[in-house]
C-alpha positions as CSV (number, residue, x, y, z in Angstrom):
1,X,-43.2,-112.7,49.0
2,X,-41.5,-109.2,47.9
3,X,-44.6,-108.0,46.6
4,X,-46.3,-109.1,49.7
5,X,-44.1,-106.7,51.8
6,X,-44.2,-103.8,49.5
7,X,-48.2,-104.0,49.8
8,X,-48.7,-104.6,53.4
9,X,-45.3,-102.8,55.2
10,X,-46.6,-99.5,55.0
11,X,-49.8,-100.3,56.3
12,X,-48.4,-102.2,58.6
13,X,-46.2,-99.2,60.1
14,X,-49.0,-96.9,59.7
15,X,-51.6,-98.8,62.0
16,X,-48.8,-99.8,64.6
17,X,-47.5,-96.1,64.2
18,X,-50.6,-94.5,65.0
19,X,-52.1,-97.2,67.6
20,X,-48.7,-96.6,69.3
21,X,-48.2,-92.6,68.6
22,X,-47.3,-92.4,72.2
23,X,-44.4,-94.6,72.3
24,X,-42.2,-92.7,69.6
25,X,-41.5,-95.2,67.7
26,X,-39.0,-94.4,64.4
27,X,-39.2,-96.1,61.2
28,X,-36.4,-97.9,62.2
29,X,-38.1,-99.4,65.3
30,X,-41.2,-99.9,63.1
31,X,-39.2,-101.7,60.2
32,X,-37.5,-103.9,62.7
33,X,-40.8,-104.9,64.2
34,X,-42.2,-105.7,60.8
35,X,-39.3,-108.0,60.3
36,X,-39.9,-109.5,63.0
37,X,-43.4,-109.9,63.3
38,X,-42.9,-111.1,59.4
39,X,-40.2,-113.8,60.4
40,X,-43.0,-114.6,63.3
41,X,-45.0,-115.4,60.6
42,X,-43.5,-117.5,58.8
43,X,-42.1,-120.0,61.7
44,X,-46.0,-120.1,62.1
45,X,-46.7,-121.5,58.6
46,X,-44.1,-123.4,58.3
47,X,-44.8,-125.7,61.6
48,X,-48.8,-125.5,59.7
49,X,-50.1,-123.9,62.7
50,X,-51.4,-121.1,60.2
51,X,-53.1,-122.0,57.1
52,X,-54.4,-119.0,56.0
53,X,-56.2,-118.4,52.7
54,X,-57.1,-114.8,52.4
55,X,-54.8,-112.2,52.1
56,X,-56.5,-110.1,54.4
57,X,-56.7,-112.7,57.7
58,X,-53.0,-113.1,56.9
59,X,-52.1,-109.4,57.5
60,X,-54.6,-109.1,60.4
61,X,-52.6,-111.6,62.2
62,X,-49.2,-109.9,61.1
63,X,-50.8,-106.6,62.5
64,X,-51.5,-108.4,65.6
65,X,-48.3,-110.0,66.5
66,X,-46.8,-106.5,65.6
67,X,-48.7,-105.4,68.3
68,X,-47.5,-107.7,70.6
69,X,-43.9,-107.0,69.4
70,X,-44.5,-103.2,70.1
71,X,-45.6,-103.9,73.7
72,X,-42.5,-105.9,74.3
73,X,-40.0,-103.3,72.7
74,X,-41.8,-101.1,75.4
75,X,-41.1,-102.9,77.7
76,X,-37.4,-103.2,77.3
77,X,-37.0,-99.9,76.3
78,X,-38.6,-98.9,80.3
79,X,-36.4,-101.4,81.9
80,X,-33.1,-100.2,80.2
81,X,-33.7,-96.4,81.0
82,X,-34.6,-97.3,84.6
């Protein structure tokens, strides 16, 4: 699993970083949303809802729920400065 998120966390940052250049994210936000989306993840495969046997439809569905986490931290981010 380490090796996992030494290959894919920097990609991982880089695509959310970039799709989301807008929202100024930090690493730190970016790290946190990794964990999170990673943690995600796993409660996912564990219940056997995802059964995933390619490396690469794995991180594509990390990527996505990253995405998902992103537009939430928006969110709360806009409703505690308002």
């Amino acid at each position: 699993m380490a090796v996992y998120l030494q290959k894919h966390e920097t990609g991982f940052s880089k695509i959310l970083g970039d799709a989301f250049s807008l929202t100024k994210l930090t690493n730190e936000d970016l790290e946190d949303i990794f964990q999170d989306s990673l943690l995600k993840l796993m409660e996912k495969v564990k219940g056997g809802e995802i059964t995933a046997s390619r490396d690469g439809a794995v991180f594509s569905y990390l990527v996505q729920v990253g995405k998902f986490m992103v537009c939430n931290f928006r969110r709360k981010r806009r409703n505690l400065t308002s």
